[in-house]
Every structure is written in structure tokens, then in C-alpha cells.
N, C-alpha and C positions, 0 to 999 in steps of 0.2 A: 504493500500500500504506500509507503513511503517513498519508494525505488520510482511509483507508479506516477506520485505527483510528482515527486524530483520530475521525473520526466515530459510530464508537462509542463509544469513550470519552465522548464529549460527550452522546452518548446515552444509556449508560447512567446517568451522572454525574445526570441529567434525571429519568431514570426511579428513580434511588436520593432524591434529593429528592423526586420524587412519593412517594414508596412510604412514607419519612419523613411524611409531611404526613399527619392523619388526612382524609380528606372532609368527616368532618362539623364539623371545625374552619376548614376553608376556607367549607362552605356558612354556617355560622353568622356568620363575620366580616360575610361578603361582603353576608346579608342583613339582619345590625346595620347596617351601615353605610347601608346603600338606606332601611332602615326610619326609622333615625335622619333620614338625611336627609328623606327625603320625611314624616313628621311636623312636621319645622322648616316646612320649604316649607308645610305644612298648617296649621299655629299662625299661622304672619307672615300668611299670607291670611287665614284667620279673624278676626284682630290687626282689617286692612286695612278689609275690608268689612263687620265688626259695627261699626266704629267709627264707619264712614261712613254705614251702614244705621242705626245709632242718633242721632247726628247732625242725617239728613232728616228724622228721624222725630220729634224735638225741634223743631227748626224747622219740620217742617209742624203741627206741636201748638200753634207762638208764632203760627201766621201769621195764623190766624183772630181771637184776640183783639187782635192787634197790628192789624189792619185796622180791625177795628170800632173799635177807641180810635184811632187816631191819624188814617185815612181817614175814618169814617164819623164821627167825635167823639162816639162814647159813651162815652169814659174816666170810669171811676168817680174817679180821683183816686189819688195814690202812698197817701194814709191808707190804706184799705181792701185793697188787694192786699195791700201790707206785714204789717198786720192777720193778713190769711187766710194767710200764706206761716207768718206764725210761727207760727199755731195749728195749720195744718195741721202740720208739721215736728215740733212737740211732740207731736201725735196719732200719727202715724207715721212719724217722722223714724228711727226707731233701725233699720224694718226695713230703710232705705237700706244700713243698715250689716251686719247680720244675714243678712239672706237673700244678699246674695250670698255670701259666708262658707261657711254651712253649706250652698248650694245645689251650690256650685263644685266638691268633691270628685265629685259624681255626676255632675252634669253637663258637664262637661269646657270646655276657652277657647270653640269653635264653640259647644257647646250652652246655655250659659250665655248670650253674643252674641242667641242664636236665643229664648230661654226670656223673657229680659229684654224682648225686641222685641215678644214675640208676646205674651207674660201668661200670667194661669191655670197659673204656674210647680206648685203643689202639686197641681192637681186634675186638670190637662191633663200638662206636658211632665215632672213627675218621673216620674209613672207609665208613662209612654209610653216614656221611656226607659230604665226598671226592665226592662221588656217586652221592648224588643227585646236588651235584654243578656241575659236570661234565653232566650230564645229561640236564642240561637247558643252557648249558655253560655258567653259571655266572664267570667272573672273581675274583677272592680269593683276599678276601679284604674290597669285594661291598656288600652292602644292601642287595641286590639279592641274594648275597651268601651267606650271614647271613643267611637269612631267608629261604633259599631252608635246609642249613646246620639244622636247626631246624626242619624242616618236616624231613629232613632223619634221627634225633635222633631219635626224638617222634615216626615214625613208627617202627624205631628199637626196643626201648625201650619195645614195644606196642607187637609186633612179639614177642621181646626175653622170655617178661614176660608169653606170654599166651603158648608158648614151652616151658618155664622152669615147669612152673602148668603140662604141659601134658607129660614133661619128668618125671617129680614127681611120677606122680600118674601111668604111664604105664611104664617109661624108661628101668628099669632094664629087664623087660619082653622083649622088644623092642632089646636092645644090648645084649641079649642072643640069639637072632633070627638071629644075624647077621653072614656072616661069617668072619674066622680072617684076610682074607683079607683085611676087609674094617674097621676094625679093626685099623689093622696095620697101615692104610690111616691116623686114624685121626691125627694121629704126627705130617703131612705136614699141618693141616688148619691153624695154625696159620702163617708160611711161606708161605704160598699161599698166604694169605688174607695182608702181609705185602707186597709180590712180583707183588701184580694187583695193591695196593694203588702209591708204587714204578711207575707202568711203565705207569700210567695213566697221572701223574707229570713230569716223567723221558721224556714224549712222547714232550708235549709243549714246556719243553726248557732242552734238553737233557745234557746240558753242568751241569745245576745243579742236574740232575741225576745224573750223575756221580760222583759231588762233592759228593753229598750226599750218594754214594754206597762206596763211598772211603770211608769218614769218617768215614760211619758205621761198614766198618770189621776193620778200626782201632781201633777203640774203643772195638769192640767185639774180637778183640786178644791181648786189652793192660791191664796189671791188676788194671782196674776200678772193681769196685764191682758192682758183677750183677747184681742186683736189680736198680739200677744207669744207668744200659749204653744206655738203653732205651733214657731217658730222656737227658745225657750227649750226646750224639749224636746228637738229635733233636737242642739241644739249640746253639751246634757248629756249624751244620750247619746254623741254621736261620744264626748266628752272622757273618758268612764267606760272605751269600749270600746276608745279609745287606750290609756288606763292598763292596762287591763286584756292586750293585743297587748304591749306595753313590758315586763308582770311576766311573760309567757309567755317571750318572748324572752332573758331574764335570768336567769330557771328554765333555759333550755337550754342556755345558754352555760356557766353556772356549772358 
């Protein structure tokens, strides 16, 4: 009899703490906590093997010219590299700095890793990844959109490389077949492929499209240097549409 209500008691004592506890305060900890973790686990990897994938990809970049100069001895001499490293560096030494910066917010630690390795970041992997975040409507910002932004590099990358191999090897055959009409077409793909990225963003909150279409023909009529205005637009605008989220936020609070 004692054993009988101990065990009630301890029973219900269970069931008065379950019944205390909401559900969806347990389901939420529990899958903070898995999410949190397994994003860690997903960054350190990322971390791991873009470093290492970037890395081989430097040194198989040095291998070739390091063979030819040092095995084959056609070193031009320390003059002439030196030369070309600082003029290249001046010519576009700053987007070193630049594009990852303003790229990194969309494209997240993997995609960024994957965008840098593969190239064609503005024409290929921001778009692609615009794409597939739109496509699952992840909000820009979120895990969800990290990680969808990642499948739309990778199949990018994946597509671009197994096209660039079969433009290789048949292309020329291929764009002599064509006629000069469509030809003439390809001028517009890179203006297309900025004008759909545009109105997909422009669409959700149209007021920073528009900040954003102003700023960019300012910039593309002001004399910045070209190779720059890319990047110098991007980063205006983040900095205008931060300011502008900062004074919402202060408006709300107040």
C-alpha cells in the first residue's frame, strides 16, 4: 500500500511537471540546441576543407610556373615577377579586400569557400544562390538560407564545370553553328542575369530596390574605376540599408 502510493505520488509529481512544461518550449530548446550544434559541426568543416581545397588549388596554380623556372630554366628573373605582382595588386589588389566583405553576408562561411574556388562569384554563384533561397523562401540571413545558398553554389559550380569541359572540347564547332543573331544576344546575359537577381529582391521590399537601382547608375556614371563599381555599389548600398534597419529599429523601440 505504501510502495502503491509512493508510486503515485511519484507519478503524478511527473505528470504535474509534464503538464507545467509547455511542449513547444521543450520542442524548441531541444531543437536550438541540435541546430546550434550541428551548424558548429557544419562551419568547423567548411572552416576544414575550403581551406585545404583552397590551399591545393594555390599550389597547383604555383606548380606549373615553378616547374618551368626552376626544372625547365625559363625563369624570367625576381625583376619582372616583382614588377607584374605590384602592378597587378594596384590594378586589383583592393577587390582582394572588397568582395569578400560585401560577398560574405549572402553567401555564407561554405558558400563563400565554394564561390572563391570556383569564380564567376557575381555572374554564376551570387545568382545561383539568390535562387535557391528564393525558391524554398528562406529569409536572407537564416541557416536555411545559408544552407539552401550552398546547394545553389555546388550545383552551379557542378553545371558550370561539366559545360565549361563540353564547351572545350565541342564549343567552337557549337558557336559557328549558331546564327548572328543569337550571337548578338549574348551581350545582354550578363544584364539579364543582374536585372532577374534585381527584381526578385526589388519584389519583397521594393523601396530598397530602388535605393539600390539609384545607387547603382550613380556609381556607374560617377568616375569610380571600373573594375570597383561592382563592389562600391554593393557595399553603399548594404551601409545605407543598415542605416536605414538601425533608424526602423529605434523608431520602434522608442
Amino acid at each position: 500500500m505504501v510502495i502503491c502510493n509512493f508510486s503515485q505520488n511519484f507519478a503524478l509529481t511527473w505528470e504535474e511537471k509534464i503538464m507545467n512544461v509547455s511542449p513547444e518550449k521543450i520542442s524548441t530548446k531541444r531543437v536550438g540546441i541540435k541546430h546550434t550544434d550541428s551548424m558548429s559541426i557544419f562551419h568547423n568543416k567548411a572552416h576544414f576543407w575550403g581551406r585545404l581545397t583552397l590551399m591545393a588549388t594555390i599550389l597547383a596554380s604555383l606548380s606549373a610556373p615553378v616547374y618551368l623556372s626552376f626544372v625547365m630554366g625559363f625563369h624570367p628573373g625576381w625583376g619582372p615577377i616583382i614588377a607584374g605582382v605590384i602592378g597587378y595588386a594596384g590594378f586589383i589588389g583592393v577587390m582582394w579586400v572588397i568582395e569578400p566583405i560585401t560577398y560574405y553576408p549572402i553567401l555564407g562561411i561554405a558558400g563563400t569557400y565554394l564561390a572563391f574556388l570556383s569564380g564567376n562569384i557575381s555572374n554564376l554563384c551570387l545568382p545561383c544562390s539568390a535562387a535557391a533561397q528564393e525558391a524554398i523562401g528562406a529569409e536572407m540571413g537564416s541557416r536555411k538560407a545559408e544552407i539552401a545558398g550552398v546547394f545553389g553554389i555546388a550545383i552551379a559550380c557542378l553545371v558550370n564545370t561539366l559545360v565549361i569541359v563540353f564547351v572545350i572540347l565541342g564549343g567552337s564547332y557549337i558557336i559557328e553553328m549558331l546564327p548572328p543573331v543569337v550571337e548578338e544576344a549574348f551581350d545582354f546575359v550578363l544584364p539579364a542575369i543582374f536585372g532577374a537577381v534585381l527584381g526578385q529582391f526589388a519584389f519583397k521590399t521594393p523601396l530598397y530596390g530602388v535605393i539600390g537601382l539609384l545607387i547603382g547608375l550613380a556609381v556607374l556614371l560617377s568616375p569610380v574605376f571600373g573594375l570597383i563599381k561592382i563592389a562600391v555599389s554593393v557595399a553603399i548600398t548594404i551601409t545605407l540599408i543598415l542605416y536605414i534597419e538601425k533608424m526602423k529599429e529605434k523608431r520602434e523601440n522608442a
